[in-house]
C-alpha positions as CSV (number, residue, x, y, z in Angstrom):
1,X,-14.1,20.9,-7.1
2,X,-16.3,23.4,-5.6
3,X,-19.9,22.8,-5.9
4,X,-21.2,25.3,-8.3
5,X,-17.8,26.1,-9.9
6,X,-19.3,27.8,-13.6
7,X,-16.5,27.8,-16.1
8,X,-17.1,30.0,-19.7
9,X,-15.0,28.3,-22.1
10,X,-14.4,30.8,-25.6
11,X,-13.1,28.4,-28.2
12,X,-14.3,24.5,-28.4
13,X,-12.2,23.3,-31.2
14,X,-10.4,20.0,-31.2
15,X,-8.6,21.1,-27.6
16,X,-11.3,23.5,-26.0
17,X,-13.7,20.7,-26.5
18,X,-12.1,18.1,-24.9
19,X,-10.9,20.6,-22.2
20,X,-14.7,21.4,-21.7
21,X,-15.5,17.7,-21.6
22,X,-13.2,16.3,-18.7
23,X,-14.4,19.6,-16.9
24,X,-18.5,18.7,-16.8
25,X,-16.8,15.2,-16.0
26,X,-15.9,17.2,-13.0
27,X,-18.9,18.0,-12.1
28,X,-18.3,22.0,-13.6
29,X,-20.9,23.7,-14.7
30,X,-19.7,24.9,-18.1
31,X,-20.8,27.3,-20.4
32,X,-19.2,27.4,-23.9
33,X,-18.7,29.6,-27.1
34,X,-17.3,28.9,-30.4
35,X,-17.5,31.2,-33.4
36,X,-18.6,28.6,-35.5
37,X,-21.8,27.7,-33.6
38,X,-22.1,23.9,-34.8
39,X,-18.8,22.7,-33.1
40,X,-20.3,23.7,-29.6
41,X,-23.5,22.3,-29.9
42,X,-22.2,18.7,-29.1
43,X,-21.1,19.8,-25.6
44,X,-25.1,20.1,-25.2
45,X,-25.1,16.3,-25.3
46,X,-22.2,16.3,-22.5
47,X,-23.6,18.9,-20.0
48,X,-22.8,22.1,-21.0
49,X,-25.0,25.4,-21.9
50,X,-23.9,26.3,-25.4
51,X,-24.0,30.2,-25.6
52,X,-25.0,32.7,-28.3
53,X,-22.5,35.4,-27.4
54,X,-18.8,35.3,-25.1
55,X,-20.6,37.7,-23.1
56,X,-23.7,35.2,-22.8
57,X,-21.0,32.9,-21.7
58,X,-19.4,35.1,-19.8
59,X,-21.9,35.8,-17.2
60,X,-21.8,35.3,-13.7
61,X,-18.7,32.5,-14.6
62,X,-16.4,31.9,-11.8
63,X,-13.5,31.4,-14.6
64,X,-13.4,32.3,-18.2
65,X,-11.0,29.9,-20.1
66,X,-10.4,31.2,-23.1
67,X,-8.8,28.2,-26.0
68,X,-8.5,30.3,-29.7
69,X,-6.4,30.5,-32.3
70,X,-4.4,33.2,-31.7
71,X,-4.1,36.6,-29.7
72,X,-6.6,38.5,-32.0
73,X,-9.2,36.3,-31.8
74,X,-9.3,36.1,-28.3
75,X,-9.3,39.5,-27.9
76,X,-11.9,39.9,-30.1
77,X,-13.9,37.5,-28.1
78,X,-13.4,39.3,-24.6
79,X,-13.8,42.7,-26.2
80,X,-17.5,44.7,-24.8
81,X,-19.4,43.4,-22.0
82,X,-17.5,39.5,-22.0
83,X,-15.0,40.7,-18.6
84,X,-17.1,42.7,-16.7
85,X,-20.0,39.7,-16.9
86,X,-17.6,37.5,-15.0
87,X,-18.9,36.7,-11.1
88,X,-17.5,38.8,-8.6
89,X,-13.5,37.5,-8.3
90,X,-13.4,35.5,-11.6
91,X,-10.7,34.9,-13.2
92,X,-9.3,35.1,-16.8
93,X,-7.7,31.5,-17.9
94,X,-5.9,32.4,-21.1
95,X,-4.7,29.2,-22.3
96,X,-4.3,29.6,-26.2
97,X,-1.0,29.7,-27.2
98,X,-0.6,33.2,-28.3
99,X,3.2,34.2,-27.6
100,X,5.2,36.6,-25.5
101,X,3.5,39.8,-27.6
102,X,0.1,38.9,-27.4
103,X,0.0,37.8,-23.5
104,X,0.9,41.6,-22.5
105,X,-1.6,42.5,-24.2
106,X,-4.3,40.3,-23.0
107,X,-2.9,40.8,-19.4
108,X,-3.4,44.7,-20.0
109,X,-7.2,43.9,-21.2
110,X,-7.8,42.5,-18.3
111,X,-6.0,44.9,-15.9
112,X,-8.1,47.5,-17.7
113,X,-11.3,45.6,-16.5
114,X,-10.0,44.7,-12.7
115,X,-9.9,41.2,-13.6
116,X,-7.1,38.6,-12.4
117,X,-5.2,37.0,-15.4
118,X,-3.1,33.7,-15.4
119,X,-1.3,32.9,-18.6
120,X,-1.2,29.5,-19.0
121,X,-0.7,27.5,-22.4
122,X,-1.2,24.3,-22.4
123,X,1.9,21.3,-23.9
124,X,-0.2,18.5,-25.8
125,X,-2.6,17.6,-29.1
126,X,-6.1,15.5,-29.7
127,X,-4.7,12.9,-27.3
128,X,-3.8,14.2,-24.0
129,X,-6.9,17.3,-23.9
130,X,-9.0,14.2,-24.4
131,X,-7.7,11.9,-21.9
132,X,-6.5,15.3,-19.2
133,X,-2.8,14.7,-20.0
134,X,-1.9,18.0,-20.8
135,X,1.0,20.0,-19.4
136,X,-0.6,23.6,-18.3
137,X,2.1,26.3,-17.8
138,X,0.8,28.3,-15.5
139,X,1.9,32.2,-14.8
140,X,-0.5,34.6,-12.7
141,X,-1.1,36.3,-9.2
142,X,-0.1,33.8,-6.7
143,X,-2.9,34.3,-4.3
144,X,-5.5,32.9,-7.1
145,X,-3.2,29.8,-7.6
146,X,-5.1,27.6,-5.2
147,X,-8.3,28.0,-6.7
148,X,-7.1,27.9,-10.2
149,X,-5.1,24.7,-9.5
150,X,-8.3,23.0,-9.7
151,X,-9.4,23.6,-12.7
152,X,-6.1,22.9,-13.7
153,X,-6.3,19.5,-12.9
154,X,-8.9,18.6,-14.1
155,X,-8.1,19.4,-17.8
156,X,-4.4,17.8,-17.5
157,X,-1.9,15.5,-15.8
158,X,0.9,18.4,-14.9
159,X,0.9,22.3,-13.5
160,X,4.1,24.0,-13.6
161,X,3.7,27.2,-11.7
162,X,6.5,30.0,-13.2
163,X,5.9,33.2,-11.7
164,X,4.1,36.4,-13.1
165,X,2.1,35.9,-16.0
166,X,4.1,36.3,-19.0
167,X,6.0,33.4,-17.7
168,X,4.0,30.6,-19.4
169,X,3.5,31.9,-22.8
170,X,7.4,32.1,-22.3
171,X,8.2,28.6,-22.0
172,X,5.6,27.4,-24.4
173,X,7.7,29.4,-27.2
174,X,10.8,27.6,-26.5
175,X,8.8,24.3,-26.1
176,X,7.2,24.9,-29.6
177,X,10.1,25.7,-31.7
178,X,11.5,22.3,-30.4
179,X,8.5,20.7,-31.6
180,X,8.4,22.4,-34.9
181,X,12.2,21.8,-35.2
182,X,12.0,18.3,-34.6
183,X,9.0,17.8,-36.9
184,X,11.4,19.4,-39.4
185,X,14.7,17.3,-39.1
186,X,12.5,14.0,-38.9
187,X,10.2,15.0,-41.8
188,X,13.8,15.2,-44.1
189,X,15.2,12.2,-42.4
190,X,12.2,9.9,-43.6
191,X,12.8,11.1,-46.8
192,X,16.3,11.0,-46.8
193,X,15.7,7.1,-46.0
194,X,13.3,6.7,-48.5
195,X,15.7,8.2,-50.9
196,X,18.7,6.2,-50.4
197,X,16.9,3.5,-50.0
198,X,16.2,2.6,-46.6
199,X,13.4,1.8,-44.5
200,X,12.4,4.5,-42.1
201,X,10.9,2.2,-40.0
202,X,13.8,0.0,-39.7
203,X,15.6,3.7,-38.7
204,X,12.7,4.2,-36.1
205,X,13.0,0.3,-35.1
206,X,17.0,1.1,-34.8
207,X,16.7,4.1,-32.6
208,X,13.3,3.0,-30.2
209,X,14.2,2.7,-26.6
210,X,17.7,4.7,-26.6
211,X,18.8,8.2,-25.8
212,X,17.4,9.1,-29.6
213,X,14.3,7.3,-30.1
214,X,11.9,9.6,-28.8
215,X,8.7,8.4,-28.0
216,X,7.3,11.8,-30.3
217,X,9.6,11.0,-32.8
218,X,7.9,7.3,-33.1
219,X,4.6,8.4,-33.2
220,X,5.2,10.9,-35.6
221,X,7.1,9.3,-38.0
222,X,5.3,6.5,-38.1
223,X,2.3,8.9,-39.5
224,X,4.9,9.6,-41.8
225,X,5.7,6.7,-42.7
226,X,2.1,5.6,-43.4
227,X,1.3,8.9,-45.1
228,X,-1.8,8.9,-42.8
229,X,-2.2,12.8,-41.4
230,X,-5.5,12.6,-38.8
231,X,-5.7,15.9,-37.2
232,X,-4.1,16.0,-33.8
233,X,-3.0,19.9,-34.5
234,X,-2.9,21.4,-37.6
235,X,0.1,22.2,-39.7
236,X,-1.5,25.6,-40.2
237,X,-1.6,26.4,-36.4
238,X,1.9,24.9,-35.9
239,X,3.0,27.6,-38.5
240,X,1.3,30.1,-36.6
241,X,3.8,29.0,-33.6
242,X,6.7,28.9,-35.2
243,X,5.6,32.3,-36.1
244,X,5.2,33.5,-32.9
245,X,8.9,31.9,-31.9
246,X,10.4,34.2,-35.0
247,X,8.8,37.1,-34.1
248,X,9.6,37.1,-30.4
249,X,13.4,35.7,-31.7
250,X,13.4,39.0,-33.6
251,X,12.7,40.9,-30.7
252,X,15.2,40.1,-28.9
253,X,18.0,40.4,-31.5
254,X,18.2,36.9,-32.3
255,X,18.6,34.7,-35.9
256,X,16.8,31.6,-36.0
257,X,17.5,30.0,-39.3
258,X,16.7,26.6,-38.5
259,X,12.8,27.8,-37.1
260,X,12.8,29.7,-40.3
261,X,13.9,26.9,-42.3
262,X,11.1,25.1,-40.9
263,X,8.6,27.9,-41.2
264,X,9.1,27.6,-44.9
265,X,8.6,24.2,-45.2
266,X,5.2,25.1,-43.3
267,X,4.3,27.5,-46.1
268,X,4.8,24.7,-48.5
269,X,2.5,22.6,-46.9
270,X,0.2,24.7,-46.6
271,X,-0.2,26.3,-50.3
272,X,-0.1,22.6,-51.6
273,X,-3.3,22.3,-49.6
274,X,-2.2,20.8,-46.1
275,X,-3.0,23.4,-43.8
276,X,-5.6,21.4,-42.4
277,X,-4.0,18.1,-42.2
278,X,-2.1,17.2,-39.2
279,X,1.7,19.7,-39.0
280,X,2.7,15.7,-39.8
281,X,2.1,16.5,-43.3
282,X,4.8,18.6,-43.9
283,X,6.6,15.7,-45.0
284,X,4.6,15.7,-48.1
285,X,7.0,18.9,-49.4
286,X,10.1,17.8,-47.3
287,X,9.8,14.0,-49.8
288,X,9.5,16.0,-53.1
């Protein structure tokens, strides 16, 4: 990494945090911003300057990453003085998953301001941000691609370059509604055990180490299983994805009632209190 490299980082929830940790372990100077001050003061204790404003966060940064929930809140954070405070050359890391809508739109924001954008979501939870496992899917102006690469690696394992930006956020849809769709299926299949009875974990056992015993569907059910929901990511933010899947679905002409299915059974989870808990918990309504 380049001595001096400054990184703002907007957004230091479970993922931004972590992201902001392995990059001070890189020896980046980081600044970082959350809208709820108290979860980016313990970055202070790692490295990092903790910032009163995006813009304060903003300035003279070689990179602004920006990790929020969703398209609106991360416009909101860039909006005013936050581009234009960037060092001369910096460029905009929008890694929030925000979907196919909300990247042009963040990708015009910065084109308004002169400022090079990659779109690149990142694939992983708690786990891999902590450890710099995740999977960044990466879209933007090839000739910043070197530079970028190296922040890249030092917050995951895996860069998959796809073209012009746009291309990531892409990708990350069809990625998510598998997620969501498998959390679905094997939320009603530990259920469906449990009601005939048999013991999901002698149907995990059964399937572990063959074409259909994926290793997400071990972990996860086993959570199930155990009824035990730690928060890796939220079932409210994985409804917000399968959101963003439906909507750009309905774009393009297309009927998704299986994601739709599953959307429900996030709404569920959520009014019955779960919103928080890990997107795990949507077996609590799928066992009803």
């Amino acid at each position: 990494m380049a001595e001096g490299t400054k990184v703002a980082v907007l957004g230091t929830g479970i993922m931004g945090a972590a992201m902001a940790r392995n990059l001070l372990a890189e020896n980046v100077e980081v600044r970082a911003w959350n809208r709820s001050s108290e979860k980016a003061q313990p970055l202070e204790e790692d490295g990092a300057e903790v910032a009163e404003s995006p813009a304060d966060a903003a300035r003279g940064a070689d990179f602004l990453l920006t990790m929020l929930s969703d398209a609106d809140v991360v416009e909101e954070a860039v909006a005013g003085d936050v581009l234009p405070a960037l060092a001369e050359g910096g460029v905009w890391l929008q890694m929030s998953t925000v979907g196919e809508d909300g990247s042009k739109r963040l990708a015009e924001t910065a084109n308004e301001h002169g400022v090079d954008f990659v779109d690149a979501p990142v694939v992983g939870t708690r786990q891999p941000a902590e450890q710099g496992q995740l999977v960044v899917l990466a879209s933007g102006p090839e000739e910043v691609r070197e530079k970028t690469q190296k922040i890249f690696d030092a917050v995951g394992s895996k860069t998959v370059w796809l073209g012009e930006a746009g291309a990531g956020s892409r990708l990350k849809l069809v990625i998510n509604n598998w997620i969501v769709g498998l959390l679905g299926v094997l939320a009603e299949t530990v259920a469906f055990a449990n009601s005939i009875g048999v013991d999901p974990a002698r149907f995990l056992e059964t399937i572990e180490g063959g074409p259909l015993g994926l290793p997400y569907a071990q972990l996860k059910g086993n959570m199930m299983i155990a009824e035990d929901f730690p928060t890796s990511f939220s079932a409210r933010l994985a409804r917000k994805d399968t959101g963003l899947v439906l909507d750009t679905a309905e774009t393009h002409d297309l009927e998704m009632p299986i994601a739709r299915a599953v959307a429900a059974r996030f709404d569920e989870a959520i009014q019955a209190g779960h919103g928080e808990q890990d997107m795990t918990a949507i077996y609590r309504v799928a066992r009803i």
